[in-house]
mmCIF file of the N, C-alpha and C atoms, coordinates in Angstrom:
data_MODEL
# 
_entry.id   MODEL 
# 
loop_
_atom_site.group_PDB 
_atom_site.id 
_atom_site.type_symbol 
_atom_site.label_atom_id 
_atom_site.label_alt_id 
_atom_site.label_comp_id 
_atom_site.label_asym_id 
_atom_site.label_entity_id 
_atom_site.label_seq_id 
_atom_site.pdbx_PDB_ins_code 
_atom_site.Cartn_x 
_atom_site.Cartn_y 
_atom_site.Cartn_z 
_atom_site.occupancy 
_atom_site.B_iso_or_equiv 
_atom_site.pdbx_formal_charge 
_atom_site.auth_seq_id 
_atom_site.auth_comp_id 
_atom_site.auth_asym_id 
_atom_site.auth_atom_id 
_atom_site.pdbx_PDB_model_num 
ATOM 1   N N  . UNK A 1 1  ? 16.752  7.092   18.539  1.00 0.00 ? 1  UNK A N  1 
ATOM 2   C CA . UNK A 1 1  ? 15.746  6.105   18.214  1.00 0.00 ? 1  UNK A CA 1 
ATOM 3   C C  . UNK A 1 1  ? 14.383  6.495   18.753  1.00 0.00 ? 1  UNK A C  1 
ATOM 4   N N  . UNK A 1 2  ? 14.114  6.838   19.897  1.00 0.00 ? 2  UNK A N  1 
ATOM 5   C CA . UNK A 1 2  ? 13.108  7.577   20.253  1.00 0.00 ? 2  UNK A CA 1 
ATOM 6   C C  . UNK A 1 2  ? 13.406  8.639   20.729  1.00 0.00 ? 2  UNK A C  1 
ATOM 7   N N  . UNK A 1 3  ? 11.808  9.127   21.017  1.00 0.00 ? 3  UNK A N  1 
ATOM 8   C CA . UNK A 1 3  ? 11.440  10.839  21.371  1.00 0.00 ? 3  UNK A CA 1 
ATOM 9   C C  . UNK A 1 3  ? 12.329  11.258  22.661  1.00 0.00 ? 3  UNK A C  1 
ATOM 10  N N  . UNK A 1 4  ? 12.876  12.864  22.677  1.00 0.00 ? 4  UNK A N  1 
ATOM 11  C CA . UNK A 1 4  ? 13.398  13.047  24.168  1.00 0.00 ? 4  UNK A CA 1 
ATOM 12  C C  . UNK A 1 4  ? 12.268  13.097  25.228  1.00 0.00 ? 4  UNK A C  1 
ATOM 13  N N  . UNK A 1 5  ? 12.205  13.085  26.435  1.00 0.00 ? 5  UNK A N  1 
ATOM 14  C CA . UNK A 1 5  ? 11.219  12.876  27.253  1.00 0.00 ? 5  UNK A CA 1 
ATOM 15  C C  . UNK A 1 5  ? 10.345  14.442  26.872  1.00 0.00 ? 5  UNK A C  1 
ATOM 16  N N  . UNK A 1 6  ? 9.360   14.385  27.087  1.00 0.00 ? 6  UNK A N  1 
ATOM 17  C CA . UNK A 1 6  ? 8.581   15.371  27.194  1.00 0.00 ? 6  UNK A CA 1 
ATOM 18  C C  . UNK A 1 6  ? 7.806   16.109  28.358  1.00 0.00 ? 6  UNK A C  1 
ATOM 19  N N  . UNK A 1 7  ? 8.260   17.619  28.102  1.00 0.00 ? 7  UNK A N  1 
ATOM 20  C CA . UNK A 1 7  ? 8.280   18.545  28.988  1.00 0.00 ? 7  UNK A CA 1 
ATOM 21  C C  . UNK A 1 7  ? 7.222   19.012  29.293  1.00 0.00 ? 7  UNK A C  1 
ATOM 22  N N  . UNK A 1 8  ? 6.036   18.745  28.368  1.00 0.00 ? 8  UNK A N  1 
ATOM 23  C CA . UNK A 1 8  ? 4.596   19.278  28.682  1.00 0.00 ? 8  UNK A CA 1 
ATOM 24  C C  . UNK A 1 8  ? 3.540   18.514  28.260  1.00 0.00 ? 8  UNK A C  1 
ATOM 25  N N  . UNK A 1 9  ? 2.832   18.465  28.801  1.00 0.00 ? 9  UNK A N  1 
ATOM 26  C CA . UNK A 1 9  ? 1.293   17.633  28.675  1.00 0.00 ? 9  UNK A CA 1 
ATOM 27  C C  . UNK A 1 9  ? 0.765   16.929  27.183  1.00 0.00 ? 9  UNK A C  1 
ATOM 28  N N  . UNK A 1 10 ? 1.152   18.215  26.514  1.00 0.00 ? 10 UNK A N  1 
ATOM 29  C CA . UNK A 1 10 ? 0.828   18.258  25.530  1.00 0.00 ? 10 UNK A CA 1 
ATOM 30  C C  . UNK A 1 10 ? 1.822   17.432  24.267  1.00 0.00 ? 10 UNK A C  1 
ATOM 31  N N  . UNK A 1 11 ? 2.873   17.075  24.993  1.00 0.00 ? 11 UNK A N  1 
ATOM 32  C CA . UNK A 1 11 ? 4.373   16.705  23.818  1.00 0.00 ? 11 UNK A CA 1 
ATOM 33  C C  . UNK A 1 11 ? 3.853   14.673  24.499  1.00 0.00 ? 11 UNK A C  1 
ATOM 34  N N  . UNK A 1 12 ? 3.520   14.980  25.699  1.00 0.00 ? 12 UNK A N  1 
ATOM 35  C CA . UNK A 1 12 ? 3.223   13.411  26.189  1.00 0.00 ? 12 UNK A CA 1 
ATOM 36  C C  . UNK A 1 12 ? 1.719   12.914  25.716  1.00 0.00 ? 12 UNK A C  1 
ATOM 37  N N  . UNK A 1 13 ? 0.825   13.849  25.210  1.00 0.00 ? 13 UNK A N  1 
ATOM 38  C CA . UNK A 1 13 ? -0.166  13.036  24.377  1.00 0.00 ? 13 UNK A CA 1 
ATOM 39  C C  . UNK A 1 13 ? 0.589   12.733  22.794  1.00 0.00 ? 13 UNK A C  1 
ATOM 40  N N  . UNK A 1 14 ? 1.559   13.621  22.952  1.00 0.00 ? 14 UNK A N  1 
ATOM 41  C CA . UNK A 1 14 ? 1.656   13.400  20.904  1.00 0.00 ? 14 UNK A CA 1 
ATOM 42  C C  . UNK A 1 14 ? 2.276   12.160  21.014  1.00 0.00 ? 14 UNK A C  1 
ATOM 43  N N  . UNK A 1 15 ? 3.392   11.777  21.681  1.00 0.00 ? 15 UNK A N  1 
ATOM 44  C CA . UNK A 1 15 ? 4.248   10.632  21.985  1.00 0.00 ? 15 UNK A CA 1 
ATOM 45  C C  . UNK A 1 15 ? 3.006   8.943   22.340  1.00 0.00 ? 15 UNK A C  1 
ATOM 46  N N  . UNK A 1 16 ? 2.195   9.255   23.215  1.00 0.00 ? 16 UNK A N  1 
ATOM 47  C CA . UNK A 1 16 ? 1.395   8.283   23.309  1.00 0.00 ? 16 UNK A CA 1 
ATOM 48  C C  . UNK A 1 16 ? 0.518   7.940   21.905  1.00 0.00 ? 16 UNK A C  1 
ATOM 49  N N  . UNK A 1 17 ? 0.195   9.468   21.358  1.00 0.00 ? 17 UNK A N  1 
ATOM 50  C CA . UNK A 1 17 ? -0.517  9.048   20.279  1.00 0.00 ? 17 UNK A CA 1 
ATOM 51  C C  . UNK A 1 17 ? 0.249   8.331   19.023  1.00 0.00 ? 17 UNK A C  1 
ATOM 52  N N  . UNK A 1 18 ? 2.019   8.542   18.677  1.00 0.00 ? 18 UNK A N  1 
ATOM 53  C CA . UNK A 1 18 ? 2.930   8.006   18.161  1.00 0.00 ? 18 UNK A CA 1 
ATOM 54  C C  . UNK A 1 18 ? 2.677   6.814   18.318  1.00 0.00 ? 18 UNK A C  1 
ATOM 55  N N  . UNK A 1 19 ? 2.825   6.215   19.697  1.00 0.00 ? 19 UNK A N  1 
ATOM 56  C CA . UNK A 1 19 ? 3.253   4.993   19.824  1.00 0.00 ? 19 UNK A CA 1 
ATOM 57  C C  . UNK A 1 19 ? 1.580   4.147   19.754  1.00 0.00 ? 19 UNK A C  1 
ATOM 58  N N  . UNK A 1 20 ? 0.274   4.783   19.686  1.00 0.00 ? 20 UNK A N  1 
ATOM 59  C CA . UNK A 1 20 ? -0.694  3.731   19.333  1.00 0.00 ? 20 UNK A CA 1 
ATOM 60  C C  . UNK A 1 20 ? -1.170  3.768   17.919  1.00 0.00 ? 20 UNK A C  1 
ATOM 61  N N  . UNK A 1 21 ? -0.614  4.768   16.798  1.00 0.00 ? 21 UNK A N  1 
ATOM 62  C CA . UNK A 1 21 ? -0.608  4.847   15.305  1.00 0.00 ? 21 UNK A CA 1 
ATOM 63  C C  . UNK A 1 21 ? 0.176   3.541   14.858  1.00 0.00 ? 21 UNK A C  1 
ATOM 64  N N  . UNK A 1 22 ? 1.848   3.343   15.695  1.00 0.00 ? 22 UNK A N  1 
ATOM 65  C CA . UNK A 1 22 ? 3.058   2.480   15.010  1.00 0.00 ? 22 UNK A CA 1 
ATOM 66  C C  . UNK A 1 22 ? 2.325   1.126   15.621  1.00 0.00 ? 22 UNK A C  1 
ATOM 67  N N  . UNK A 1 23 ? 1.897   0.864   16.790  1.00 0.00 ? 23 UNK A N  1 
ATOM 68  C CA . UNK A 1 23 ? 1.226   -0.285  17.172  1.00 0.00 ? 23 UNK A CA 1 
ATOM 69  C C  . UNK A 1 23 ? 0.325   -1.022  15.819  1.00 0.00 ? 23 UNK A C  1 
ATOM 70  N N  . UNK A 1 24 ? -0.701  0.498   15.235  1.00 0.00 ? 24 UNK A N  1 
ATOM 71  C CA . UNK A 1 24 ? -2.002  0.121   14.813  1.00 0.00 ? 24 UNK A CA 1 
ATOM 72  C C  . UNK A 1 24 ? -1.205  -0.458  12.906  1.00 0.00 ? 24 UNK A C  1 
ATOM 73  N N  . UNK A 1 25 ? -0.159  -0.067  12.545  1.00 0.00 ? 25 UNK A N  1 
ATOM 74  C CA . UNK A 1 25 ? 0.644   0.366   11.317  1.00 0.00 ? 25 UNK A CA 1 
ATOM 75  C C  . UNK A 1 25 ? 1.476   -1.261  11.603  1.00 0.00 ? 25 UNK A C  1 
ATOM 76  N N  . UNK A 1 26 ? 1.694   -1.148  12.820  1.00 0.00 ? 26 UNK A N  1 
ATOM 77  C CA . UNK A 1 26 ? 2.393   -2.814  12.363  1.00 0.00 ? 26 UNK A CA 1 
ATOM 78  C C  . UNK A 1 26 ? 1.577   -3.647  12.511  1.00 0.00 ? 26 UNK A C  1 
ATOM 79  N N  . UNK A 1 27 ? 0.452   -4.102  12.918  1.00 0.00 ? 27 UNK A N  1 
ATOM 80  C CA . UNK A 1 27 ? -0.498  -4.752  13.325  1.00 0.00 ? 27 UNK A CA 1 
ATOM 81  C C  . UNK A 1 27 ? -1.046  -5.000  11.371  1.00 0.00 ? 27 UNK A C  1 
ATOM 82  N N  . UNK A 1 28 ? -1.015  -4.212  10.651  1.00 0.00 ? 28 UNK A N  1 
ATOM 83  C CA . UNK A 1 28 ? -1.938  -4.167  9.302   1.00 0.00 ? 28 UNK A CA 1 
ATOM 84  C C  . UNK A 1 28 ? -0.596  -4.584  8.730   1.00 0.00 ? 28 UNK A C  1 
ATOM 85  N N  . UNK A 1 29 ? 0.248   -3.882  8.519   1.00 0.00 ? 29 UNK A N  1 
ATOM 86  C CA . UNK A 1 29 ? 1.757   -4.125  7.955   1.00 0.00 ? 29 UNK A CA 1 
ATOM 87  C C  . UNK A 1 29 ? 1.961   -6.203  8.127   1.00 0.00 ? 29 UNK A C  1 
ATOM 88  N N  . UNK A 1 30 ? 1.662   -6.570  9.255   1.00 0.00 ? 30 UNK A N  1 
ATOM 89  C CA . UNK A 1 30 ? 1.675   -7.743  9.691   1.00 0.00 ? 30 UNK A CA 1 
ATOM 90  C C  . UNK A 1 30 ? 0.442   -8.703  8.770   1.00 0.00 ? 30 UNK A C  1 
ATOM 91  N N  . UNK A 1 31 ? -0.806  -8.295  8.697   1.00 0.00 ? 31 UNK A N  1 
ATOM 92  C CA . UNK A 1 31 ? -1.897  -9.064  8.409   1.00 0.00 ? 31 UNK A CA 1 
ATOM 93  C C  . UNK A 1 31 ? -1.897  -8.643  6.998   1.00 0.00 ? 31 UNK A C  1 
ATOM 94  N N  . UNK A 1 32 ? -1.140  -7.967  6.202   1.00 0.00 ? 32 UNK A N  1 
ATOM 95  C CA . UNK A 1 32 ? -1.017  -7.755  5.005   1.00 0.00 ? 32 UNK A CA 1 
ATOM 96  C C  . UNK A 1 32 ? -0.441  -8.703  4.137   1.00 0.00 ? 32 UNK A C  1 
ATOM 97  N N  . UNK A 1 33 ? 0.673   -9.169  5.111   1.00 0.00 ? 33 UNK A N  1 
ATOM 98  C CA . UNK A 1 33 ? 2.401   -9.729  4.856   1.00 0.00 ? 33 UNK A CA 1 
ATOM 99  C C  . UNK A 1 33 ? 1.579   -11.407 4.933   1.00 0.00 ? 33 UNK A C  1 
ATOM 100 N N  . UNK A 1 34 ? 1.008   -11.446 5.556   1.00 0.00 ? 34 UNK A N  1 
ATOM 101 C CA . UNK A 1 34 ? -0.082  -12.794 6.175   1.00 0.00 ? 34 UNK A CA 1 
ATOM 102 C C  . UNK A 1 34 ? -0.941  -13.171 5.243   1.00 0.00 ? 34 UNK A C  1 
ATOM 103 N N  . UNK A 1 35 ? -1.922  -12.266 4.563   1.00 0.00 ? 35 UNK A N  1 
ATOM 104 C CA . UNK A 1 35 ? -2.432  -12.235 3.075   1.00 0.00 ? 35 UNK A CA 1 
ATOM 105 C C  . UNK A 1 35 ? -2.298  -12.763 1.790   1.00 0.00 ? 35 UNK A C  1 
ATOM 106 N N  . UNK A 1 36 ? -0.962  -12.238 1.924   1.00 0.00 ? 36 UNK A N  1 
ATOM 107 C CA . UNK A 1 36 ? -0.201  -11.947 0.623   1.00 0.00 ? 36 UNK A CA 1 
ATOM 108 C C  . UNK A 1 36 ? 0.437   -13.508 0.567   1.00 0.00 ? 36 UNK A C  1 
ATOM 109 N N  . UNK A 1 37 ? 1.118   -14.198 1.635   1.00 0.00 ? 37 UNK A N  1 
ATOM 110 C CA . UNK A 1 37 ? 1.556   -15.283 1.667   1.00 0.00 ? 37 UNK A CA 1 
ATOM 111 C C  . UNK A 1 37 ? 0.757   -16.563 1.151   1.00 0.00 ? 37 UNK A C  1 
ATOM 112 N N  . UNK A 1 38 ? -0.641  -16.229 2.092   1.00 0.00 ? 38 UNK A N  1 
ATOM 113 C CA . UNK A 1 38 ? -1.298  -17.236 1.589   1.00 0.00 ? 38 UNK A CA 1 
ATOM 114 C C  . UNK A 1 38 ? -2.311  -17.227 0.480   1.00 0.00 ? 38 UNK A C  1 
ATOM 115 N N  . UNK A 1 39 ? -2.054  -16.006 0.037   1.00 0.00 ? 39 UNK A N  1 
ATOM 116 C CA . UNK A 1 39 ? -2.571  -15.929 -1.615  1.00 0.00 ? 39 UNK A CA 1 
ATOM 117 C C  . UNK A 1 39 ? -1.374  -16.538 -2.167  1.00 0.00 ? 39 UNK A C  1 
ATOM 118 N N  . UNK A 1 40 ? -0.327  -16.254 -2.220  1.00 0.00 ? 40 UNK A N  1 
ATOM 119 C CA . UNK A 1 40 ? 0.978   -17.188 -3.011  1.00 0.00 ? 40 UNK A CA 1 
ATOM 120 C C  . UNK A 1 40 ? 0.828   -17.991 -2.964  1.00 0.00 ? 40 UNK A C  1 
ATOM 121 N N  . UNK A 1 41 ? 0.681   -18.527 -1.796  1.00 0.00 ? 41 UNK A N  1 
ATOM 122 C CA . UNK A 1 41 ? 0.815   -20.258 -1.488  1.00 0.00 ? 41 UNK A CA 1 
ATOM 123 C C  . UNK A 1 41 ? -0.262  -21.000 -2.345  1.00 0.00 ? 41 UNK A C  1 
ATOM 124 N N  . UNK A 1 42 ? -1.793  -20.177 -1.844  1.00 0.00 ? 42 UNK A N  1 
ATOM 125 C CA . UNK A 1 42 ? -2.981  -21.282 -2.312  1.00 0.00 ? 42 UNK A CA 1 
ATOM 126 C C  . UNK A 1 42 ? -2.876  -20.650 -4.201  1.00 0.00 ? 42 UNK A C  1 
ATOM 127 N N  . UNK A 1 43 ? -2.747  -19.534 -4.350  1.00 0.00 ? 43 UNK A N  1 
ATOM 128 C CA . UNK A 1 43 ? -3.138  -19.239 -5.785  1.00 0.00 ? 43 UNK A CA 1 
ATOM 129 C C  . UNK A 1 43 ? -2.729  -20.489 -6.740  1.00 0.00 ? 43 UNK A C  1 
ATOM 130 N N  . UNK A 1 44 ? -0.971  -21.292 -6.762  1.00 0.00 ? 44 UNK A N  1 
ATOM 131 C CA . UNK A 1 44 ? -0.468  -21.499 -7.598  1.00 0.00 ? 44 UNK A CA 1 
ATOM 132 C C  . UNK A 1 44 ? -0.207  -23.288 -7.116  1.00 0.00 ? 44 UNK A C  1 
ATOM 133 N N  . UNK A 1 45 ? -0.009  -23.787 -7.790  1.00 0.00 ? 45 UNK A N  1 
ATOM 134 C CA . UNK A 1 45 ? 0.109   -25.620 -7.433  1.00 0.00 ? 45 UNK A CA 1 
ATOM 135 C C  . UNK A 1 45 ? 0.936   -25.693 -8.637  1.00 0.00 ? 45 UNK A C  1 
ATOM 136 N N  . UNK A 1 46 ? 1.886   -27.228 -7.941  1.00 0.00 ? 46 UNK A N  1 
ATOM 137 C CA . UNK A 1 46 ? 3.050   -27.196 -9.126  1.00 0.00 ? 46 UNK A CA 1 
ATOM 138 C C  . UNK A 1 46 ? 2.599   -28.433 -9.689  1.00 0.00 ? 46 UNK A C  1 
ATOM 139 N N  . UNK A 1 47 ? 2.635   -28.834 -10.873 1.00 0.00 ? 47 UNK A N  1 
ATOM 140 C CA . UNK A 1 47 ? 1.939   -30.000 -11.083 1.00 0.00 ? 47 UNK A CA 1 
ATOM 141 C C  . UNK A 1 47 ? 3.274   -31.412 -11.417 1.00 0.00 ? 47 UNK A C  1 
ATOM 142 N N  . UNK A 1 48 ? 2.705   -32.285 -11.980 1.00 0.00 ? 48 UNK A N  1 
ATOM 143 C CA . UNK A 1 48 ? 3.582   -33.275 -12.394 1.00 0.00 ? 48 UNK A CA 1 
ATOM 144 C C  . UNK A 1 48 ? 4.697   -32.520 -12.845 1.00 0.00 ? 48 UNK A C  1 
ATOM 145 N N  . UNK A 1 49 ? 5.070   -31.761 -13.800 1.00 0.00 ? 49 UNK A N  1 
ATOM 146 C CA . UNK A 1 49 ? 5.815   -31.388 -14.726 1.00 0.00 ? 49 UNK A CA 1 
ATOM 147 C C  . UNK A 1 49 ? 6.390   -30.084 -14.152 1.00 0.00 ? 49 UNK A C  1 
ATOM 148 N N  . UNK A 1 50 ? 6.184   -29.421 -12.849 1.00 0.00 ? 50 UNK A N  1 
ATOM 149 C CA . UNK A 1 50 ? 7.020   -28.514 -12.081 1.00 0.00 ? 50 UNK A CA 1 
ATOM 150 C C  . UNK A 1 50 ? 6.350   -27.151 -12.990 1.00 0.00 ? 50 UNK A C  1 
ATOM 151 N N  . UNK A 1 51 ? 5.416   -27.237 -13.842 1.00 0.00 ? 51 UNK A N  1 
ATOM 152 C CA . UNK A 1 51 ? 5.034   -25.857 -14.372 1.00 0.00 ? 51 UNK A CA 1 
ATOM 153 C C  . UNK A 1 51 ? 4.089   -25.651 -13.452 1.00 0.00 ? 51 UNK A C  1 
ATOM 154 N N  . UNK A 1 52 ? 3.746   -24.458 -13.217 1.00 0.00 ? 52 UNK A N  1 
ATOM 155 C CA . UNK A 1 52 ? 2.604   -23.429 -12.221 1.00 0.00 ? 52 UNK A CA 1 
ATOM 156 C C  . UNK A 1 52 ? 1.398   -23.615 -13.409 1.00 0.00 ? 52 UNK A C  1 
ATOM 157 N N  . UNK A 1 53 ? 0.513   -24.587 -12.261 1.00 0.00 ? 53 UNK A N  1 
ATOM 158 C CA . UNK A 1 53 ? -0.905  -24.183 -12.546 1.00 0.00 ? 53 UNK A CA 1 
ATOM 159 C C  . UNK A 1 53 ? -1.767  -23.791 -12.043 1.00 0.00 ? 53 UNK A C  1 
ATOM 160 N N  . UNK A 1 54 ? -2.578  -22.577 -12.593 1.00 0.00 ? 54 UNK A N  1 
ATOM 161 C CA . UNK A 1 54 ? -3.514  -21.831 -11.875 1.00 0.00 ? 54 UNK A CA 1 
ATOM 162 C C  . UNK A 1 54 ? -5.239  -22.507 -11.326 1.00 0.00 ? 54 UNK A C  1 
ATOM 163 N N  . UNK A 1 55 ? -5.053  -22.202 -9.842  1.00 0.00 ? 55 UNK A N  1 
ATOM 164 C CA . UNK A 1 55 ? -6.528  -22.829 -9.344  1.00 0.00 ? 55 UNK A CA 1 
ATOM 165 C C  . UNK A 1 55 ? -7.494  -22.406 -9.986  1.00 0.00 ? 55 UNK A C  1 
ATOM 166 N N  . UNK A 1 56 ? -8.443  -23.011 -10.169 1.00 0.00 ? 56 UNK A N  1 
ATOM 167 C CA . UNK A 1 56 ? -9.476  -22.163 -10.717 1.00 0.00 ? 56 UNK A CA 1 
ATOM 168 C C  . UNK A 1 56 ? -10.188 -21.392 -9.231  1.00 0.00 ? 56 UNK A C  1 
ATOM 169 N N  . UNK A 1 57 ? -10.694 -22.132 -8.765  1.00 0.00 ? 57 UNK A N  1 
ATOM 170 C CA . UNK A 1 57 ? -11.706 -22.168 -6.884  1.00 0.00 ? 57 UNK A CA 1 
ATOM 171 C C  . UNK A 1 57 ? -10.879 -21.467 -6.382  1.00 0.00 ? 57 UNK A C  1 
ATOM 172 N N  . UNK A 1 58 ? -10.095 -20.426 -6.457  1.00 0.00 ? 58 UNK A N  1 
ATOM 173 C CA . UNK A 1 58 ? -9.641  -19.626 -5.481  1.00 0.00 ? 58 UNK A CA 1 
ATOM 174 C C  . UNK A 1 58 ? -9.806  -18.074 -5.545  1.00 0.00 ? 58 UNK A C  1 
ATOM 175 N N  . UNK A 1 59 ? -10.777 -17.892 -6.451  1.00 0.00 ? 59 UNK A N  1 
ATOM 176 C CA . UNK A 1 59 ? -10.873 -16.345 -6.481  1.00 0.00 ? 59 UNK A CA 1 
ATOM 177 C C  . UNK A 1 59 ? -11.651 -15.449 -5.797  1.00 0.00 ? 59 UNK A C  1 
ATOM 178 N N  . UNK A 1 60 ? -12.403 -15.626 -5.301  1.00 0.00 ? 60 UNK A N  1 
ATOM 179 C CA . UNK A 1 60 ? -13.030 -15.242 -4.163  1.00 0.00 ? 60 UNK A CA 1 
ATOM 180 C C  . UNK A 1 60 ? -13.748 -14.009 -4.417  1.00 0.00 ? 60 UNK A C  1 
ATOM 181 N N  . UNK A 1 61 ? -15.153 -13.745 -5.381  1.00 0.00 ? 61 UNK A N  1 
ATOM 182 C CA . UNK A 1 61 ? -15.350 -12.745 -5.714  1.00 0.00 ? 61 UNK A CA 1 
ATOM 183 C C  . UNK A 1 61 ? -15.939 -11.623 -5.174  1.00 0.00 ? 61 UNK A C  1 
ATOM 184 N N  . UNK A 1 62 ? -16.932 -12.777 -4.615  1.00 0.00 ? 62 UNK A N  1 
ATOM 185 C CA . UNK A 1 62 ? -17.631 -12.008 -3.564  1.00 0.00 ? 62 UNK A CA 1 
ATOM 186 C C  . UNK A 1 62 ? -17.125 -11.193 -2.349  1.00 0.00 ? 62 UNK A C  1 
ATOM 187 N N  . UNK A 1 63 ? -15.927 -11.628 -2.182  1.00 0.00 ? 63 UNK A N  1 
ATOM 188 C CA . UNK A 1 63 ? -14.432 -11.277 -1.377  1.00 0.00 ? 63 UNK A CA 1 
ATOM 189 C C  . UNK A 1 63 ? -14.200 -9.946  -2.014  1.00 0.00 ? 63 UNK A C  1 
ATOM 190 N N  . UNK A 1 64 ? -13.829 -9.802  -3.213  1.00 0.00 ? 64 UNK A N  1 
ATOM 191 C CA . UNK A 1 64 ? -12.869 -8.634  -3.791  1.00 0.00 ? 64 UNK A CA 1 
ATOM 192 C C  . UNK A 1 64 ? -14.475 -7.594  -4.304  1.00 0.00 ? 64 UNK A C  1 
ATOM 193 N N  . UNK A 1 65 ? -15.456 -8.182  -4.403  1.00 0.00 ? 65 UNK A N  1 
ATOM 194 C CA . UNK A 1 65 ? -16.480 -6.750  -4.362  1.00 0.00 ? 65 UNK A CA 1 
ATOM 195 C C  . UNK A 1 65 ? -16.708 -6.035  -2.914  1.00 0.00 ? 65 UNK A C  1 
ATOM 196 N N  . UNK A 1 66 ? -16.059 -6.937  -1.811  1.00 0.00 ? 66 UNK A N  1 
ATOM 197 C CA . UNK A 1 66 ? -16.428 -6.147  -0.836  1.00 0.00 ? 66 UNK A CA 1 
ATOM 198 C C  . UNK A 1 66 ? -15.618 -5.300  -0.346  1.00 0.00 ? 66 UNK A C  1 
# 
């Protein structure tokens, strides 16, 4: 599951640098997953009749040119 210990200076920066890439990779992996949810959630409203209707006010354009 992890690295064997490391024997030289140089095998203990690669290992530190491992472990602040997977930090930085779940951290985005996380705020992606966070995104995505609450675009699902707000995009769609169920109405009287249980069909999906689309918001209009939620597109955010000025958002997606940046």
């Amino acid at each position: 599951m992890l690295f064997q210990d490391p024997a030289t200076p140089l095998m203990e920066g690669i290992v530190d640098f491992h472990h602040d890439i997977m930090f930085i990779i779940i951290f985005i992996v996380i705020a992606v997953y966070y995104m995505l949810s609450v675009i699902l959630v707000n995009y769609t409203k169920t109405s009287e009749n249980n069909s999906k209707v689309v918001i209009r006010g939620s597109h955010h354009t000025v958002l997606e040119i940046v």
